[in-house]
VEXDREN-2710 file (C-alpha; in Angstrom, 1 decimal):
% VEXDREN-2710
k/r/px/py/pz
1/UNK/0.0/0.0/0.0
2/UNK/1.2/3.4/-0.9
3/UNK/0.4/6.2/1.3
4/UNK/0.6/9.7/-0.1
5/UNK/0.8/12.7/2.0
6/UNK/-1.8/15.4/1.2
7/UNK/-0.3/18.4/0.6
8/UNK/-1.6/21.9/1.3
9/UNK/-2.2/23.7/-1.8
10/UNK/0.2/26.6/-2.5
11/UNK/-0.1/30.2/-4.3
12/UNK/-2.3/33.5/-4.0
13/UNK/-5.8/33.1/-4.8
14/UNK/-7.5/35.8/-6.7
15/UNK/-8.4/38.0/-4.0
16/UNK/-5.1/38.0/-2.0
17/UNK/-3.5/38.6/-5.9
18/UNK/-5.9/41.6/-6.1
19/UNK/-5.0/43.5/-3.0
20/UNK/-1.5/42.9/-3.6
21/UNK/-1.8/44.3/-6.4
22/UNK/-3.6/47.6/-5.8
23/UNK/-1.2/48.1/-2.9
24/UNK/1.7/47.8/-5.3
25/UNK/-0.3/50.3/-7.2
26/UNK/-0.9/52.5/-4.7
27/UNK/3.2/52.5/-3.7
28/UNK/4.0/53.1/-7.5
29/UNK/1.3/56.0/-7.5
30/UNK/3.1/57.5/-4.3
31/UNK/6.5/56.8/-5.5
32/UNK/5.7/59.0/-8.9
33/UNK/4.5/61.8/-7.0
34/UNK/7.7/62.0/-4.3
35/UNK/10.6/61.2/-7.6
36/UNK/10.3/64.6/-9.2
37/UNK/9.6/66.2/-5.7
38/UNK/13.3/64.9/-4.3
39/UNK/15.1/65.2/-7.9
40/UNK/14.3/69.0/-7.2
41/UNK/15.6/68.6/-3.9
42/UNK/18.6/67.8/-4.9
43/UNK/18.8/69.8/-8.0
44/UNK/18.6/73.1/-5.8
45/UNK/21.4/71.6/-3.3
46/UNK/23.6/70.7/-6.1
47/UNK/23.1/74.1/-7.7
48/UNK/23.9/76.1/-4.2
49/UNK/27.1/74.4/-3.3
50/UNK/27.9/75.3/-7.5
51/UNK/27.4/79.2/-6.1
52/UNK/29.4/78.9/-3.0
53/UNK/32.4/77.5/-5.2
54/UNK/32.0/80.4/-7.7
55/UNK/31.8/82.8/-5.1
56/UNK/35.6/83.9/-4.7
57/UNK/35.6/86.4/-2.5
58/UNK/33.4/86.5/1.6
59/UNK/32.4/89.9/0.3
60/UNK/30.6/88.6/-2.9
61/UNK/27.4/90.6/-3.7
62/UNK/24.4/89.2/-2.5
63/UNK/22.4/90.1/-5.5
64/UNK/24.7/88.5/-8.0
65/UNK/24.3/85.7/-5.9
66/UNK/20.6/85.5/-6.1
67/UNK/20.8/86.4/-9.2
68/UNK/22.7/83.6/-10.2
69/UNK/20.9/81.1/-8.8
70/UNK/17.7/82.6/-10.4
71/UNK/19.6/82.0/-13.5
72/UNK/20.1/78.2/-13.1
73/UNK/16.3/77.8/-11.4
74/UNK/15.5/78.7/-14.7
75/UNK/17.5/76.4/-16.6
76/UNK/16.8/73.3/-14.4
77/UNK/13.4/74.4/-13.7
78/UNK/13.5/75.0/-10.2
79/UNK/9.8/76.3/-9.1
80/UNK/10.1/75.4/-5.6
81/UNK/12.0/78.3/-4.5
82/UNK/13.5/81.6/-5.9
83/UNK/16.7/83.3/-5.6
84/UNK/14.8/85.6/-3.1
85/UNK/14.5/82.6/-0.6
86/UNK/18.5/82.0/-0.3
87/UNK/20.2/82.8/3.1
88/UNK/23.8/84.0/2.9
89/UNK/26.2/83.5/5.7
90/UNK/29.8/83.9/5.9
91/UNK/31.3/81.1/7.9
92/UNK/35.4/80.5/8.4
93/UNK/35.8/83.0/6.0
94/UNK/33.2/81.1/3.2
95/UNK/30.6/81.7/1.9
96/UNK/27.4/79.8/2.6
97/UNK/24.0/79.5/1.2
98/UNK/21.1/77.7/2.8
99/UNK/17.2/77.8/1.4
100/UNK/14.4/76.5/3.7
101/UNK/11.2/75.4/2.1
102/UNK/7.9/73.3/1.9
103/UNK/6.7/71.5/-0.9
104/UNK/2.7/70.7/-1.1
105/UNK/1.8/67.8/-3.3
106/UNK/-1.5/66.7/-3.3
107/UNK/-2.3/62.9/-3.3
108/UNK/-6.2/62.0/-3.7
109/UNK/-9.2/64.9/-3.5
110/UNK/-8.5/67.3/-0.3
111/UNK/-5.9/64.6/0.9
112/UNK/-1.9/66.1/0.4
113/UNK/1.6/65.8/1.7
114/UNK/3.6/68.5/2.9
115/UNK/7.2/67.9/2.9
116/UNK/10.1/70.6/4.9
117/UNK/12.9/70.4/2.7
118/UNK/16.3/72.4/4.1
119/UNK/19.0/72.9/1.6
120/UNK/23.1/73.8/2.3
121/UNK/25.9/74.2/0.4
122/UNK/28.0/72.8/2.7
END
C-alpha cells in the first residue's frame, strides 16, 4: 500500500493577488508623485554648493548671488524656490547658502503631503 501525503495547496488566490496588487499600485502612485519632488531637492542643493564654489571672495554681492541662482532655477526648472529665498552666511571665512522650504503635493481629493525640505551648500 502506498500512502501519499496530502499536501496543502500553494499560491495567491484571486483575492489576496488583487490586493497585492492595488497596494503595489498604490506604492508606485506614491512613489511617482515623491521622484520629481526629491530630484528638485537635490537639483537646488547641487546648484547652491555650485554658487558657494564660484563665489571667490566672503564679500561677494548678495544680488549677484541670487541672481545667479535665479539663473540656473530657470534652466533646471526650479519652481520650488527663488533666488529671493537663499540665506547667505559667511562662515570660516566662506561663503554659505542655505534655502528652507515646503513642498505641497497633493495625493487624492482634499488629501496632500507637505514635505520641509532644508538645503546647504555645505
Amino acid at each position: 500500500m502506498y500512502y501519499t501525503t496530502i499536501r496543502k495547496q500553494q499560491g495567491l488566490s484571486l483575492s489576496s493577488l488583487l490586493i497585492w496588487s492595488i497596494v503595489l499600485v498604490l506604492i508606485a502612485i506614491l512613489g511617482m508623485k515623491l521622484a520629481p519632488v526629491y530630484i528638485e531637492h537635490s537639483t537646488i542643493t547641487k546648484n547652491l554648493k555650485a554658487i558657494a564654489k564660484e563665489v571667490e571672495s566672503p564679500d561677494g554681492d548678495l544680488n549677484q548671488i541670487r541672481l545667479s541662482f535665479s539663473k540656473r532655477a530657470q534652466i533646471d526648472n526650479i519652481k520650488s524656490i527663488s533666488g529671493q529665498d537663499i540665506k547667505v552666511n559667511r562662515e570660516n571665512g566662506r561663503v554659505v547658502l542655505s534655502a528652507k522650504y515646503t513642498v505641497k503635493i497633493p495625493l487624492i481629493a482634499n488629501i496632500s503631503l507637505n514635505i520641509d525640505f532644508e538645503s546647504t551648500s555645505l
